[in-house]
C-alpha positions as CSV (number, residue, x, y, z in Angstrom):
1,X,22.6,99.2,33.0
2,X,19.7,97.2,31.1
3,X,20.5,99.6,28.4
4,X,24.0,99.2,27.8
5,X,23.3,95.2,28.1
6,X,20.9,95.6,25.3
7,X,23.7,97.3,23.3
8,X,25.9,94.8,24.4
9,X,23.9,91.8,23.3
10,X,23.0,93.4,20.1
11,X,26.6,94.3,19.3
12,X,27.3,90.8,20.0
13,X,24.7,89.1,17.7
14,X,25.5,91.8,15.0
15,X,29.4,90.5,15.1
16,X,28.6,86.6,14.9
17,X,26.2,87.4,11.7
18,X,29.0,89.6,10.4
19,X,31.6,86.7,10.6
20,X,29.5,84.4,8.8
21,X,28.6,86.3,6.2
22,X,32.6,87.4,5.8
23,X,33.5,83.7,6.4
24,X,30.9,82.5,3.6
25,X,32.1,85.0,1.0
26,X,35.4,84.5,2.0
27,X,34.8,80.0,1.2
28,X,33.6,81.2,-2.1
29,X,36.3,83.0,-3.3
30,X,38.7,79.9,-2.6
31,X,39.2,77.6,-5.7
32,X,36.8,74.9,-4.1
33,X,34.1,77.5,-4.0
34,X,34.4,78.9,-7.4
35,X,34.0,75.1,-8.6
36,X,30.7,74.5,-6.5
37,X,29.3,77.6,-7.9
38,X,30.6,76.8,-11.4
39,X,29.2,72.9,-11.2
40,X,25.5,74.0,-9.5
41,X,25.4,76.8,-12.7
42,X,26.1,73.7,-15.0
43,X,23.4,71.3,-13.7
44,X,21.2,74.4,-13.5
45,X,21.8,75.2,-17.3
46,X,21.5,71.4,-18.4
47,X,18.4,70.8,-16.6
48,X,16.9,73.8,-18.1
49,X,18.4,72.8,-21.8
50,X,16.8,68.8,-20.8
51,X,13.4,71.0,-20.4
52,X,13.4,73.1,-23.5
53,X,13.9,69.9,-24.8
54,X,11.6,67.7,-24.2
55,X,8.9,71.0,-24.8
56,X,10.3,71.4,-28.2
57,X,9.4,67.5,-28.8
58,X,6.2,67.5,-27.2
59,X,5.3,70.7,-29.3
60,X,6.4,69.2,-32.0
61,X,4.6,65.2,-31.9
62,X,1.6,67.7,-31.2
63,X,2.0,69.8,-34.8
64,X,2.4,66.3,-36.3
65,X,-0.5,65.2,-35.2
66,X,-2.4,68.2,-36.2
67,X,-0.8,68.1,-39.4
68,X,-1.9,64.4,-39.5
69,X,-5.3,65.4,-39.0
70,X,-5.7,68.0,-41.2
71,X,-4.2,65.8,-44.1
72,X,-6.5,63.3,-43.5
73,X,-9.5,64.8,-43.0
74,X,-8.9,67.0,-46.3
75,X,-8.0,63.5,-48.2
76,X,-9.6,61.0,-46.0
77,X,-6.5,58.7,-46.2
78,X,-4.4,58.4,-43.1
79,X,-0.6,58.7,-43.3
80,X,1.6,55.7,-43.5
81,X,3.4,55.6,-39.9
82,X,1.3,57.7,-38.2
83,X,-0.9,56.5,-35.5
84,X,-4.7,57.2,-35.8
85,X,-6.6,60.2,-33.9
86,X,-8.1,57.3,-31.0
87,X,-5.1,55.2,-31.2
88,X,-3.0,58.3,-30.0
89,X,-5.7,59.8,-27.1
90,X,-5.3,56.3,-25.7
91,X,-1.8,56.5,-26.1
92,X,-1.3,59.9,-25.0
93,X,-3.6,59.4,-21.6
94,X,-1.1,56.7,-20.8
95,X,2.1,59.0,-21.3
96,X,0.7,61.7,-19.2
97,X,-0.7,59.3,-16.3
């Protein structure tokens, strides 16, 4: 008897998980689904293209400012428009705080 209950209940909680997961696949497929997915891809995609970004410009103010430095310390003359070396670490330790 205890057995057959056990096979019972687990036949039971085997056919709600089943139904969900067929219900869930089955809301994806609709046209409302297939938009959800389609939009979360999109801000996935953008927010990862918004990251490259902003690593690309941080890479590239810091090869500036190596550049800067290098310039200057081979010609001891600082380049017009470019901050220099302590006014950027003071600068820079307010950008990243």
């Amino acid at each position: 008897m205890i057995k057959r209950l056990f096979w019972l209940g687990l036949g039971v909680a085997t056919g709600v998980v089943v139904t969900r997961k067929a219900a869930e696949a089955a809301q994806r497929l609709t046209p409302v689904g297939v938009g959800e997915q389609v939009g979360d891809g999109l801000r996935e995609l953008a927010g990862a293209i918004g990251a490259f970004g902003a690593e690309v410009r941080a890479g590239m103010s810091e090869r500036e400012h190596e550049l800067s430095d290098m310039v200057e310390h081979r010609t001891g003359q600082r380049l017009p428009g470019v901050a220099a070396p302590a006014d950027r670490r003071a600068r820079g330790a307010g950008d990243r705080a």
